[in-house]
C-alpha positions, 0 to 999 in steps of 0.5 A: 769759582770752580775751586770753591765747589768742593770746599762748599761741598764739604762744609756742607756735609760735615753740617748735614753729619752734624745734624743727623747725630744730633737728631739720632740722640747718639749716647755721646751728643745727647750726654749734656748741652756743654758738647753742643755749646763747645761745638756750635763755637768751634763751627762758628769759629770756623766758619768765620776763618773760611768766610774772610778768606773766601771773601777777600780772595773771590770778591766777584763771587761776593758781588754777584751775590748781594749785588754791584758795588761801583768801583772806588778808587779809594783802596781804603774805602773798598777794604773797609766795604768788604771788611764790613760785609765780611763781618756781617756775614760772620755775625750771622753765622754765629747767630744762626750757631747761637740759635741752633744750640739753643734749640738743640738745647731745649730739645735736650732738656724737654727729652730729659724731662719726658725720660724723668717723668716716664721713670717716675711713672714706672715707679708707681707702677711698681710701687702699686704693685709692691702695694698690691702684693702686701695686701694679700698678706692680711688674710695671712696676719689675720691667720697668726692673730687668731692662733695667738688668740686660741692659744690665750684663751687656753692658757690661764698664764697667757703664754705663747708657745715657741712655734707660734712666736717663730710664726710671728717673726717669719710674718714680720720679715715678710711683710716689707716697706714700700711707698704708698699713695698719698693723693695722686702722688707717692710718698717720700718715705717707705714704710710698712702699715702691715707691721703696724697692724701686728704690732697694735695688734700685739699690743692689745692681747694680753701676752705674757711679758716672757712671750711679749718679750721673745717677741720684741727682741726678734720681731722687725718692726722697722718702718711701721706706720704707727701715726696716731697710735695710742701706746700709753703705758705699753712696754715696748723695750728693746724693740726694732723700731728703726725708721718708724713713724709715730707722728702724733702719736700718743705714747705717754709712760712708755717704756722704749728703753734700749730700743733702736729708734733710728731715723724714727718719727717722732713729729709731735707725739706725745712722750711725757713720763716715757722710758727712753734711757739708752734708746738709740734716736740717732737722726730721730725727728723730735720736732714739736714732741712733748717729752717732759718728765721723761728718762732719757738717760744715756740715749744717742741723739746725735744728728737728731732734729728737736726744734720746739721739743719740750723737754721740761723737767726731764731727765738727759743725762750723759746724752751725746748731741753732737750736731743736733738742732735743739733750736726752740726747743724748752728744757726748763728744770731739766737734768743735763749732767755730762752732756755732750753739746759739741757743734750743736744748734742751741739757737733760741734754747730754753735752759732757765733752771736747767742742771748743765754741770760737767757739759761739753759746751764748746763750738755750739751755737748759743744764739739767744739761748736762755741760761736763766738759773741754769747751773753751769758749774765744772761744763767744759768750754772755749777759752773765749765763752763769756766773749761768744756769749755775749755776742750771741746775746744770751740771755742771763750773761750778767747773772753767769759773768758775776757767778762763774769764771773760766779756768785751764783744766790740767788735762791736755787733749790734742796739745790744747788744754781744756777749759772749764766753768769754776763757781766763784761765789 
């Protein structure tokens, strides 16, 4: 009995060093739930090795402690009594593992909860602050605005003059995005409703195209809050509107030709007639916007979002769509010459009297498109098209399989051929 003393006594210890780290929170332990899992096992293990062997060679210290047994003379029924009781007792330390780890787990997850909450908070705090700080720069802009105004008033050609447009562009540079409260909470994106203000601003006064224009190229207007702006016929070429948000905007004949629009927000605004030919809509969202009658010529749309974008009887060609969503999206009579469609979503797309001629076509999804009328002569496609299109159920493929045949190009890209649409009546 003596013996077994100093290997209780470690056993002992070695849980309390356990414990105590564990409720230190040290780096290594706190790190993830799998330390404490793999542990636990291990202890469990263990613990289940040291209780046979204490067992089977201290069978008195056993009886003494969960009472007398009458001796058998059957040495079968006696093993398989101590055996029983040993598994027993290891079944109820590996519960007792089971249920610390569990509680050492949520313990873990309910700290790492608090941690994400109080960083978040700090973030408003910040974020209010940033807020705050932007806001003592409206007596600032209200300053510029009534110098470019004087200076109008006393210029018959409405002329600005180089120091009030370096003015104009230092403003614009400080005026930074931040995220601003909607509610009780912070908005997902950062933007900057102060460059909004100058740029509306601006807009209204009257300035002399040359001036305007200075303005435009150098002024950063990324990130503006422009929601439900109305910019009708305004001229706004070549200007930095990257990341901006126009969502619901009105913005019909204007003229955003060259203009980086970058992740911008277009959600349901009003484009109709617009100018928007080599603009830059990379990962633009276009989603529900109207865009009919519009010049889109040699824009960049790849990655762009356009579900439910009506693009009726507009003019897209040699614009690249490589990866767009156009799911839903009506380009009934549009203009589509030299268009790039490669690993686009076309799902439910609207292409009825649409000029689809000399069209990369190949890997997108036609799932339900309408190709009603549409002209397809010379797109480039796979081998197998009037195969995927009739699996993906578009709509007009008896009228394409009788007008159009597919032929083997003579140029040979990446040791494939090409394949194309040839009219054959």
């Amino acid at each position: 009995m003596k013996k077994t003393w100093p290997l209780l006594i470690g056993i002992m210890i070695g849980g309390t060093i356990g414990w105590t780290l564990g409720f230190l929170n040290l780096p290594f332990v706190n790190m993830s739930h799998e330390f404490w899992i793999g542990f636990m096992a291990c202890l469990a293990f263990i613990l289940f090795l040291i209780t046979l062997l204490f067992i089977w060679n201290k069978r008195k210290l056993l009886l003494s402690l969960i009472g007398k047994i009458q001796p058998s003379s059957n040495k079968k029924s006696e093993f398989s009594t101590y055996l029983i009781i040993s598994i027993f007792l290891a079944l109820f330390i590996v519960l007792g593992s089971i249920i610390s780890g569990f509680i050492i787990y949520k313990q873990d997850k309910l700290y790492k909860s608090q941690t994400i909450k109080f960083n978040e908070q700090i973030q408003e705090q910040v974020e209010l602050i940033e807020s705050i700080k932007m806001n003592k720069y409206m007596p600032l802009i209200s300053n510029v605005l009534n110098k470019i105004d004087s200076e109008l008033k006393n210029n018959p050609e409405r002329k600005l003059s180089d120091g009030i447009i370096s003015r104009v562009i230092a403003l614009s540079n400080s005026l930074k995005p931040y995220r601003s409260f909607e509610g009780d909470s912070l908005s997902d994106i950062k933007l900057s409703p102060e460059r909004g203000q100058l740029l509306v601003a601006l807009c209204s006064m009257d300035i002399d195209s040359i001036s305007f224009s200075k303005i435009k190229l150098e002024t950063n207007f990324s990130a503006a809050d422009l929601k439900a702006v109305n910019f009708k016929g305004v001229d706004l070429s070549y200007t930095n509107l990257r990341g901006a948000d126009f969502q619901d905007a009105i913005l019909s004949d204007v003229n955003l030709s060259g203009s980086d629009l970058r992740n911008t927000n277009f959600w349901g605004a009003n484009l109709e007639k617009s100018n928007l030919s080599k603009t830059k809509l990379k990962r633009a969202d276009l989603r529900w916007a109207i865009i009919n009658d519009a010049n889109l010529e040699g824009a960049v749309l790849n990655g762009a979002i356009m579900n439910n974008t009506q693009f009726i009887k507009a003019n897209l060609s040699k614009i690249t769509f490589h990866y767009a969503d156009l799911s839903g999206a009506m380009l009934n009579g549009a203009t589509l010459r030299g268009c790039n469609f490669s690993e686009s979503i076309l799902k439910k797309t609207n292409f009825s009297n649409a000029d689809l001629t000399n069209v990369l076509l190949r890997n997108a999804d036609f799932s339900q498109v309408i190709l009603t009328d549409a002209k397809l002569t010379n797109s480039e496609v796979d081998e197998n098209w009037f195969d995927l299109i009739n699996q993906f159920q578009v709509i007009g493929y008896n009228e394409i399989l009788e007008t159009y045949k597919v032929i083997q190009d003579t140029v040979k890209e990446d040791n494939r051929y090409k394949y194309r649409l040839k009219r054959i009546k």
